[in-house]
FIDRENMAR-934420 format. One record per residue: residue in three letters; x, y, z of N, C-alpha, C, O, CB in turn. Coordinates in steps of 0.05 Angstrom, whole numbers, plus 5000, padded with zeros to 4 digits. Last residue first. Glycine has a CB too. Example, Ala and Ser with C-alpha at 12.3 -4.5 7.8 and 13.67 -1.06 7.14 Angstrom:
Ser525749555142527349795143525850015157526850235161528249885114Ala526448865156524649105156526449345156528549345169522649115181
% end
This chain:
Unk156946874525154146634521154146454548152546274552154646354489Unk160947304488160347214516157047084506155547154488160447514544Unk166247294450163047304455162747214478164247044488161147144436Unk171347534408170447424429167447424441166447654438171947514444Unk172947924366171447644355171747434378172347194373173147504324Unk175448374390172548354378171348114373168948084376172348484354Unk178648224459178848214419175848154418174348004431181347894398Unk177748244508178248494487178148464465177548644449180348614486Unk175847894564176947924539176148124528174048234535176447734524Unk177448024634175648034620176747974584179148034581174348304629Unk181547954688181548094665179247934643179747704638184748094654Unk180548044759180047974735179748084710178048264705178647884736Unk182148404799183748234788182848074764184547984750184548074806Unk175648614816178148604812180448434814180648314836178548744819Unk169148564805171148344809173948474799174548454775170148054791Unk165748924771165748824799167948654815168048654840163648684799Unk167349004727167849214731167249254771167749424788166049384707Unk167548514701170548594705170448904731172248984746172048714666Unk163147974704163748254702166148364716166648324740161648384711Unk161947424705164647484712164847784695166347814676166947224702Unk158047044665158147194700160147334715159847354740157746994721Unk158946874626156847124626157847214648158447454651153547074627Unk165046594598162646614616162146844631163646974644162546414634Unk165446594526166546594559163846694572161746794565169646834569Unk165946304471163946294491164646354520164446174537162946054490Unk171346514441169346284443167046404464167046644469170945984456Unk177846644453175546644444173046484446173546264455175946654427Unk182147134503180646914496178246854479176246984486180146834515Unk183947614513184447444486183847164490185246984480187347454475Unk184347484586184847624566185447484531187047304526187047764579Unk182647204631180547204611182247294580181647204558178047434621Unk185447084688186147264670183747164647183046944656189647254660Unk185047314761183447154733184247224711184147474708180547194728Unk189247394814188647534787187647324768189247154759191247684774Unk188647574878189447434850188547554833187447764834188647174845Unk182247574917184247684911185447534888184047374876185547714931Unk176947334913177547504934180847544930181947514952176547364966Unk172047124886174147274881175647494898175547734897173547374860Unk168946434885168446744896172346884897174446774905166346724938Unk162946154858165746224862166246454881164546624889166946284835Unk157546154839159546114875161746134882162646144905159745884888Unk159145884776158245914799158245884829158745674841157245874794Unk163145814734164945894754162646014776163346194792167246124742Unk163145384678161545474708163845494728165445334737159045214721Unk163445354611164645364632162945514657161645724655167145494624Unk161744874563161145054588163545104607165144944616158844914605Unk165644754507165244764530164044854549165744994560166244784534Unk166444904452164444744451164344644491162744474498165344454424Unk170745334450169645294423167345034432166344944411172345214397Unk174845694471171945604479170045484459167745574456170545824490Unk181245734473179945724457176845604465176745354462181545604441Unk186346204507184445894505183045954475183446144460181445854536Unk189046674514188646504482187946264481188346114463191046464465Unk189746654572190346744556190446584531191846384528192146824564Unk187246364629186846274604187046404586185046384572185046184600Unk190046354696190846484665189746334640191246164630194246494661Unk190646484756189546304741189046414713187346594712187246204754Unk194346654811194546744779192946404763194046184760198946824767Unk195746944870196646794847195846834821196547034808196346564851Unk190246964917191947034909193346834882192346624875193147074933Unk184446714917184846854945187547004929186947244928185646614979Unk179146364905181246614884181846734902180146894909180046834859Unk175545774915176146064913178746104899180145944886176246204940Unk169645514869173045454872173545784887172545984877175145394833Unk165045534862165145434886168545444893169745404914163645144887Unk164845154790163945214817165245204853166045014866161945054814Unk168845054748170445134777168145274800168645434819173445404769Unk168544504702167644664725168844754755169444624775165644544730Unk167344514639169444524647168044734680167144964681171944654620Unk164343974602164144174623167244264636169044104641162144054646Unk163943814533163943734559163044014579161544204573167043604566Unk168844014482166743964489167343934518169443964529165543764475Unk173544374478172244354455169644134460168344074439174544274431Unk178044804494175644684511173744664487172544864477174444884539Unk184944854489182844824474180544704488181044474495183644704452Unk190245424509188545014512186545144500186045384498187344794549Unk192745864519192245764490192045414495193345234486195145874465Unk193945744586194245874552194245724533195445514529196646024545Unk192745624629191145444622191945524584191045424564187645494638Unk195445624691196345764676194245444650194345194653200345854681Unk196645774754195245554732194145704709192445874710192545364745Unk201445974807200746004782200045744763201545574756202946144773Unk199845984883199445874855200545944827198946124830197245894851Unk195946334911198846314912200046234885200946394868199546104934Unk191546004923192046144942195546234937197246204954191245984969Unk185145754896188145814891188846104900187946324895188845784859Unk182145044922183145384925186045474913188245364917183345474960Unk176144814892178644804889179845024901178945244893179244764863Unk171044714887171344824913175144784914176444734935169244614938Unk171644364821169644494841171244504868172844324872166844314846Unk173944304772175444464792174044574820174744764834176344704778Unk173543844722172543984749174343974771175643804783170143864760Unk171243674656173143734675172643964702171644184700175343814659Unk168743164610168943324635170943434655172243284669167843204648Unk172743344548170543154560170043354596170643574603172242724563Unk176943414521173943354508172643254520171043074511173643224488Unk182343994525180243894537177143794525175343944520179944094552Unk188744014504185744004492184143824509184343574510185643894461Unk193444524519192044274530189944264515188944474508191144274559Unk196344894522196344764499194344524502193844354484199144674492Unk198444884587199045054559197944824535199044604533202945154555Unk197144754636195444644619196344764592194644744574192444694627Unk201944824695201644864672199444744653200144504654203744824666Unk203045054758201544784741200944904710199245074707198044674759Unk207745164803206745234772205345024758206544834748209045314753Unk208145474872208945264847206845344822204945514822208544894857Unk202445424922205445464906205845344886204645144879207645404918Unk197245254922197745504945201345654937202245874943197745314985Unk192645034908194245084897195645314909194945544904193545094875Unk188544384927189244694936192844734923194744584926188944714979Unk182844124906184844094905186844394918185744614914184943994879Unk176943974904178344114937180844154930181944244950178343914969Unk177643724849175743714869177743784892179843664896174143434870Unk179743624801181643674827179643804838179944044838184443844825Unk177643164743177343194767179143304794180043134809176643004769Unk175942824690178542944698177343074729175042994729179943204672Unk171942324658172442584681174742574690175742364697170642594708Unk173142054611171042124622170242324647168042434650170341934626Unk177542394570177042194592173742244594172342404582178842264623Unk180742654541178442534535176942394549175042274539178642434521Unk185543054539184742974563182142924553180743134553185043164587Unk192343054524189043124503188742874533190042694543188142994450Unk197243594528195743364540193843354527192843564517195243364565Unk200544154534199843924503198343664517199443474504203443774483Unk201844044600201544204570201643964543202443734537204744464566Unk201843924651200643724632200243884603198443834587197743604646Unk206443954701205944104671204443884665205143654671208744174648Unk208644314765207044024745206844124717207044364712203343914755Unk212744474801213544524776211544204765212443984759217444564773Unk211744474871212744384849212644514830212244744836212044194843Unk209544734916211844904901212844704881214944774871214545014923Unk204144534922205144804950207344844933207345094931206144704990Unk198144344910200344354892202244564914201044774919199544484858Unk195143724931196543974949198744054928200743924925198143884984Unk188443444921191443544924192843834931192044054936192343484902Unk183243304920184043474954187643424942189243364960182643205000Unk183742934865181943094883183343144905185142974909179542974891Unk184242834819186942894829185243044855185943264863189143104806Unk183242214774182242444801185042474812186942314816179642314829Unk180942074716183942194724182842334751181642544750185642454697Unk178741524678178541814697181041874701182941754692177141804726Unk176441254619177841314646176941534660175041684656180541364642Unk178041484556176541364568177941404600179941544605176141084554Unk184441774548182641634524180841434553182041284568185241364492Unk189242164551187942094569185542034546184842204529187642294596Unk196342244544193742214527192042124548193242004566193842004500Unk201442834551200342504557196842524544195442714538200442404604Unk203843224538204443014518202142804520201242654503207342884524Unk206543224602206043354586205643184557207242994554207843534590Unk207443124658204242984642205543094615205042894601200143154652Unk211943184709211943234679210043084665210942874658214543174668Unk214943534757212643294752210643334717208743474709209843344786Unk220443724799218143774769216943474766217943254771220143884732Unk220344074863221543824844220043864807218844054798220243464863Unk216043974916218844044903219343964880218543734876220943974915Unk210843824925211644074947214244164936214944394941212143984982Unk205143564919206843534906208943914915208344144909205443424873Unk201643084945202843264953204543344934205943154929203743214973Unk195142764938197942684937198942964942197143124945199042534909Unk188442674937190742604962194542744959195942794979191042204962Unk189242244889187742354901189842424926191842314934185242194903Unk190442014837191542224856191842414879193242594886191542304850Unk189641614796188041594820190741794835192941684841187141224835Unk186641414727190041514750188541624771186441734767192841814737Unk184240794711183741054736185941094745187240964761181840994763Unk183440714636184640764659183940904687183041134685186340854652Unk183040864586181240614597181640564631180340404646182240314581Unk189640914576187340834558185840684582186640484594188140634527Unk194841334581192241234603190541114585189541304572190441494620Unk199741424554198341414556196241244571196441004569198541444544Unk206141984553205141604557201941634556201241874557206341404596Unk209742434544207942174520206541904529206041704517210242014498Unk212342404616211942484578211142364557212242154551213942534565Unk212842274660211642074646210542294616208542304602208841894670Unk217942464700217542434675215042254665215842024661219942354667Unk220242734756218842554750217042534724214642594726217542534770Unk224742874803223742944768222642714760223942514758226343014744Unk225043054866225142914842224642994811224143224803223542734848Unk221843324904224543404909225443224879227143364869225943304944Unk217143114932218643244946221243364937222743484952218943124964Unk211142814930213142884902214443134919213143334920211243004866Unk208142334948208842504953210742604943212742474948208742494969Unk201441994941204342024942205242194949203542324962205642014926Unk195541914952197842024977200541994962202241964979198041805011Unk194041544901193441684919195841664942197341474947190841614926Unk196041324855197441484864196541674885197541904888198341574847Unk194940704809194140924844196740974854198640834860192240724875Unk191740624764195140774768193840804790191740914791196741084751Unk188240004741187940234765190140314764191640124763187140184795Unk187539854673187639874695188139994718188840214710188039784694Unk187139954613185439874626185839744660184439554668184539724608Unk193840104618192340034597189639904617190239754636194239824574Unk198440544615197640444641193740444619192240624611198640744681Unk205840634593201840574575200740444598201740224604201340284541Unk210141104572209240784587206540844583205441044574210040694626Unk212441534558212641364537210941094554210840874542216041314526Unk216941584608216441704588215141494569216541294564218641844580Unk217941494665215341364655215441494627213041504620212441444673Unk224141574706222941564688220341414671220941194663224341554683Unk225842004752224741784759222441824731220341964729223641794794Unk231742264788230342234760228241964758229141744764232742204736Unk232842504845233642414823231442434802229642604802234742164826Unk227942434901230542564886231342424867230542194867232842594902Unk223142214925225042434935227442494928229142594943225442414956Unk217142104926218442044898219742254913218442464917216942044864Unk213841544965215241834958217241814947218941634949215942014977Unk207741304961209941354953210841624951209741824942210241254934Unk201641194969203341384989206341384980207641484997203141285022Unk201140794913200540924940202241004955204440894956199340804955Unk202240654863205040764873202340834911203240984929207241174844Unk200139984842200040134860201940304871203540204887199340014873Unk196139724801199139784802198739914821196439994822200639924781Unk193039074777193039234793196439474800198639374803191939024814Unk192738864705193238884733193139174748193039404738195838754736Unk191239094654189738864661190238944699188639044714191338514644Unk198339354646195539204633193939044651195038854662196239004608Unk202839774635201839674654199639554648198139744642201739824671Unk209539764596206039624587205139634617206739504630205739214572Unk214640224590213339964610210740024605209640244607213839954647Unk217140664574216040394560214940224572214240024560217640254548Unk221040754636220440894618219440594594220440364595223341124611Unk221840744685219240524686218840564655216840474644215940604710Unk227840714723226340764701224640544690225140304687227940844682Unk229741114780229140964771227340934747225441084745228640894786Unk231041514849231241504814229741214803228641084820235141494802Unk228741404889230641664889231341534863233141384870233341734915Unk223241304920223941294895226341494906226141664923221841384870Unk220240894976221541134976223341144951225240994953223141165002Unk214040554964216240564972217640844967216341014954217440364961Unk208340544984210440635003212140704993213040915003211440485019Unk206940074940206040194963207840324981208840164997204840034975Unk207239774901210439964906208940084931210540224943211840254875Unk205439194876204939384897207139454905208939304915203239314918Unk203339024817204839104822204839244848204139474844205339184805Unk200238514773199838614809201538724804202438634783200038444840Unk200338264709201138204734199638414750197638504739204238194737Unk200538484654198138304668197638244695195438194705198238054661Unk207638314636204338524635202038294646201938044647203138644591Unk212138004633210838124659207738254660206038284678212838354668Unk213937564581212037844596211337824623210037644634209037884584Unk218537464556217237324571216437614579217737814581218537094590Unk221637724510220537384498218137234530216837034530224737084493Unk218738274487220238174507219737914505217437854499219738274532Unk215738664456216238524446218138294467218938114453217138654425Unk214139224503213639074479215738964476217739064485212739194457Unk215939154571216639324545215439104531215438864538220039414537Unk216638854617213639024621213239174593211039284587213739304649Unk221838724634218938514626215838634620213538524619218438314655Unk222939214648224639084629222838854611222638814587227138964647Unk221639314694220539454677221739344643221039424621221239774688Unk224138914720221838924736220339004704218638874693221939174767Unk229439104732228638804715225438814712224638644696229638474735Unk229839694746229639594718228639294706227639234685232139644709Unk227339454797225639714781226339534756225039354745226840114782Unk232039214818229639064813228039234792227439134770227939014840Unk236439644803236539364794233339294783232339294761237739144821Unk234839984848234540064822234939764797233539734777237140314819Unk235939664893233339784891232639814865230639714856233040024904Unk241639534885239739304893237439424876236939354853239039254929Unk243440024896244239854863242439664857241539604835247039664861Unk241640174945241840314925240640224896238740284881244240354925Unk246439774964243139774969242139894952241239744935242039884992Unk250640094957250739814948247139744943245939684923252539604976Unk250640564981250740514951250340304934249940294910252540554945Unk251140385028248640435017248340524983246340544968247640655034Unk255840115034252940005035250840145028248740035021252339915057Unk259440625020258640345006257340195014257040034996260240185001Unk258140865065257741065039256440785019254240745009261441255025Unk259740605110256940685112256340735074254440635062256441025136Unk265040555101262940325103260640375093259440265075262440255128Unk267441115110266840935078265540685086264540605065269840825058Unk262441335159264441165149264641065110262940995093263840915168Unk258742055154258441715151260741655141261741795123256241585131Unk259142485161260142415176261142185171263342095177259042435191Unk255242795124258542765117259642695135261742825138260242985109Unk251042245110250742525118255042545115256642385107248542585161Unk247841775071248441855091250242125099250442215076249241675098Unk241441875048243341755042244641895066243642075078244141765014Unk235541485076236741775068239541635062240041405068236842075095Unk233040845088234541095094235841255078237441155063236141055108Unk227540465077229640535058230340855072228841045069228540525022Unk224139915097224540185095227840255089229840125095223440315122Unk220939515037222539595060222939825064222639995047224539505060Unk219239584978217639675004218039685039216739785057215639525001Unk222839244953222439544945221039684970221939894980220539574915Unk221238714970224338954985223939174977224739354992227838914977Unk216438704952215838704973218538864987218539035005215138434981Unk217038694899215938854898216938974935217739194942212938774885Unk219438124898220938354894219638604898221338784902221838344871Unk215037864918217137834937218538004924219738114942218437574943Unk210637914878210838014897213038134924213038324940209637904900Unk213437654836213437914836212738064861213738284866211837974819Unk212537114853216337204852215137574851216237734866219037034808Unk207737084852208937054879212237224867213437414876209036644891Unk206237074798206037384817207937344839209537524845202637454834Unk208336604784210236784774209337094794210837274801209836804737Unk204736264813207536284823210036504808212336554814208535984820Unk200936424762200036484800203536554813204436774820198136074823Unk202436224725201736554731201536604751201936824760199736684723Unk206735714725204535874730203936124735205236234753203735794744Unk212535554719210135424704207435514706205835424691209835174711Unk216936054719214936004732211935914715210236044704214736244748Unk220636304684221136014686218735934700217935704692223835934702Unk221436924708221036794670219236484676216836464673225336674647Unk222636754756219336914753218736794721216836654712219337364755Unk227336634755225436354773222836524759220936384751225436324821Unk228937084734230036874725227836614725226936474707232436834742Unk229037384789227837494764227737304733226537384713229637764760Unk230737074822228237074834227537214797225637124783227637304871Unk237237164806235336974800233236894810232936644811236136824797Unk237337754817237637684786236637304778235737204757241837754777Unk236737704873234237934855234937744829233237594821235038394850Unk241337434896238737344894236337484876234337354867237937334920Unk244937764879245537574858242737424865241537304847248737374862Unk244238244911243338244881243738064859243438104835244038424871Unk245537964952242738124941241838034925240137864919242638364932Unk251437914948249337744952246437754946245237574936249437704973Unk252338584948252938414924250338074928248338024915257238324927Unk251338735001248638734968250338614949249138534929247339104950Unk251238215052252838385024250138475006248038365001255338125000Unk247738045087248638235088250138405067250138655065249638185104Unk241137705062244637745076245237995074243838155063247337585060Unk236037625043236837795072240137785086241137835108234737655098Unk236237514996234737804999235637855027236138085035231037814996Unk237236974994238937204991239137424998241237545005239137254977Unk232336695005234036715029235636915018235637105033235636455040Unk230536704946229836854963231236964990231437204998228036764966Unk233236244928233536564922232936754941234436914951231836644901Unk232035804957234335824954234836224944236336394953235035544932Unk227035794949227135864977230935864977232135944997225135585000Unk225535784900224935974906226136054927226636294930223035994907Unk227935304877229635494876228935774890230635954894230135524849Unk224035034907227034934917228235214904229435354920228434574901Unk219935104879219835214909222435124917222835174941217335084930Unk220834924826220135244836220735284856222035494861217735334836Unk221034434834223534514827223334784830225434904837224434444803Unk215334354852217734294870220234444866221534564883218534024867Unk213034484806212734674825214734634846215934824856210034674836Unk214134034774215734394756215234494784217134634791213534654720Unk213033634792215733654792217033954791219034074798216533494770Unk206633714786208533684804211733774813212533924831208533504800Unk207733684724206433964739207933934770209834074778202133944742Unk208633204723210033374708209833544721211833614733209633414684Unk203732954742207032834749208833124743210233224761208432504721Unk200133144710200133264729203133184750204233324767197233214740Unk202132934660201933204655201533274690202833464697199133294630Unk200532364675203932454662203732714671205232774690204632454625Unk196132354680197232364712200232424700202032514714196932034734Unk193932474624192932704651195432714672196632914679189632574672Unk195732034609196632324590197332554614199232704621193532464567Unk191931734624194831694621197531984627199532064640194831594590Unk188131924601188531914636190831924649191632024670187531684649Unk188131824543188232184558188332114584189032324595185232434553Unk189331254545191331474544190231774547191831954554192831454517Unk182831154566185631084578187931214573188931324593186330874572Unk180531404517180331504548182331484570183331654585178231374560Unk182431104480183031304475182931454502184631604510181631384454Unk180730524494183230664490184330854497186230874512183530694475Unk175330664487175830634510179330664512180430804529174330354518Unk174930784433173630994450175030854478176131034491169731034448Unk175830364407177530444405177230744424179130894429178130414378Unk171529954434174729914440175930174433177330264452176329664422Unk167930254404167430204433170830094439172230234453164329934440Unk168730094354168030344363169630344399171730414411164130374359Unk168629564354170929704349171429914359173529974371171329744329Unk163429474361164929434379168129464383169629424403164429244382Unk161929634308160929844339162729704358163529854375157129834353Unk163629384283164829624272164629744302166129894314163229784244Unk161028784295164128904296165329144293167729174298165328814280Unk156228954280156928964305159529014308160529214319156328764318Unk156829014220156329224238157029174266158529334277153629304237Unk158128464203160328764210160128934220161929064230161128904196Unk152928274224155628124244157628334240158828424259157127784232Unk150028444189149128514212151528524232152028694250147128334219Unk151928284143152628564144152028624172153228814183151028744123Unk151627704138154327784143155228164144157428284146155927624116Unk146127774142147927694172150727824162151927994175148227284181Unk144827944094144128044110145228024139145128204155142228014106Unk146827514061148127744059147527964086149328104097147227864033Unk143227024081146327104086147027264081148927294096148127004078Unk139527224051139027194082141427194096141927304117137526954091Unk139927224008140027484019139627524052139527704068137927644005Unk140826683994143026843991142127114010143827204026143726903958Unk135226534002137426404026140326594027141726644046138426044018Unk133326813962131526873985134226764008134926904027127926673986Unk136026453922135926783918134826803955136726823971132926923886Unk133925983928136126033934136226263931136926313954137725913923Unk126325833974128325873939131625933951132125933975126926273912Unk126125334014126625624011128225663985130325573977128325724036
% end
């Protein structure tokens, strides 16, 4: 065998033999590598372990608080269940802490006490009180931009509970479920100014607004179902005004306005349907002053028996605006200086059996069917650069 031909025969092994070695390097260093991520794994689940133990030791240590007798004791359990919630290695065990605060909010909660009651009586329930409003604020406190640990995202179920003040004012609601259901909002000040209920359900069906002030001024609904359905609102002031409605709905269907003070003036209502279907306005003052209506809105079989809705100088600049079927028994439904500039309005079936429609100086397109000279209490428009279509 020439020597050239024997050299390349050896070159050729000594490349064959590195290759194997490279692949069997391969192969070691892949098997290594598997071993420490397993490694890695039972560290990380060791770990995981430990964080949930140390959870459920402090949980069941906090929690027991919630039922002694001092509210001082209470409220040294609320401040570290709110503490254990930051600290909670999981989203899951962080709802749990929310739930269990959500859950004393939803105890039943007595009137305050009468002028008989012992200074005992006065200071426990003042004490309790402190408890209630406490959780709200820690509650709403985690719910504000920029906060180093967020609450947003979470469940919130207030179902029931009985408000006599408290502030939700800036609070992010996002993603999660919130729930004031059947809540009654019965005195003091009860603040949302400015809060953002962001692609998820507000339910406020059945509350009940008796006697409170209830603020959600400037806040906004993006994407949202405020859900009202049902609710009562009989004392007190209930304040939209300002508020933005962007995608969503808003049903306020079969409500009962009997003597609050609601205002959604200056409101821009874009939603996809706004809605007080059966709603009955029998007292009190619902205000739309200034309102800009761009999308659907309906007042079908709505009754106003008493009432003053008062719609002045709002803007109906697309969509439907519909009070088929709504009656007019007494009170005062007033679109003085609306503006009709891209809205239908249908007031077919309606029917006008007392009260007063007001039409007056309104421009735009009012509706054909509402002759003045058949229908008393209704005022018809006067200024020349009004049209009927």
């Amino acid at each position: 065998m020439p020597l050239e031909r024997l050299i390349d025969i050896i070159k050729l092994s000594f490349a064959a033999v590195a290759g194997i070695g490279g692949v069997i390097a391969l192969v070691l260093g892949y098997r290594r590598q598997k071993v420490f991520e397993a490694a890695e794994r039972r560290a990380e689940g060791a770990e995981q372990r430990e964080a949930t133990k140390l959870f459920n030791e402090r949980f069941t240590i906090a929690s027991d608080k919630l039922g002694h007798e001092s509210p001082a004791v209470v409220l040294a359990g609320v401040h570290a269940l709110a503490r254990l919630a930051d600290d909670a290695p999981t989203g899951g065990l962080r709802q749990t802490v929310i739930d269990v605060l959500c859950a004393y909010l939803r105890m039943p909660y007595t009137p305050p006490p009468g002028n008989d009651a012992t200074t005992y009586q006065r200071l426990a329930y003042a004490g309790y009180r402190e408890v209630r409003h406490t959780i709200i604020r820690l509650i709403s406190a985690r719910l504000r931009e920029g906060v180093p640990i967020s609450w947003q995202g979470h469940d919130f179920d207030l179902t029931g509970v009985v408000f006599d003040g408290g502030d939700f004012s800036d609070a992010i609601f996002s993603g999660g479920e919130v729930s004031f259901r059947d809540a009654v909002f019965r005195s003091g000040r009860i603040h949302f100014e400015r809060s953002a209920f962001l692609g998820c359900t507000a339910d406020f069906k059945g509350a009940s607004f008796e006697g409170a002030q209830v603020d959600f001024r400037g806040s906004q609904f993006r994407d949202c179902l405020l859900d009202l359905h049902g609710a009562r609102f009989s004392a007190g002031e209930v304040c939209f005004d300002q508020c933005v409605f962007l995608g969503g709905e808003m049903h306020a269907n079969e409500c009962v306005f009997s003597g609050a003070e609601v205002g959604f003036n200056q409101a821009i209502f874009s939603a996809d349907a706004i809605s007080f279907y059966g709603a009955e306005f029998s007292a009190g003052k619902v205000g739309f002053w200034g309102t800009l209506f761009a999308g659907r809105s309906g007042f079908r079989y709505a009754r106003f028996t008493g009432a003053h809705v008062t719609f002045y100088n709002a803007q109906f600049s697309s969509g439907e605006v519909d009070f088929e079927a709504a009656r007019f028994l007494s009170g005062l439904v007033g679109f003085r200086g609306a503006e009709f500039t891209g809205s239908k309005v249908d007031f077919r079936f309606s029917r006008f059996l007392g009260g007063a429609l007001d039409l007056g100086q309104v421009s735009g397109h009012v509706p054909p069917l509402l002759p003045s000279d058949t229908l008393p209490g209704v005022t018809m428009p006067t200024s020349p650069r009004e049209t009927s279509g």
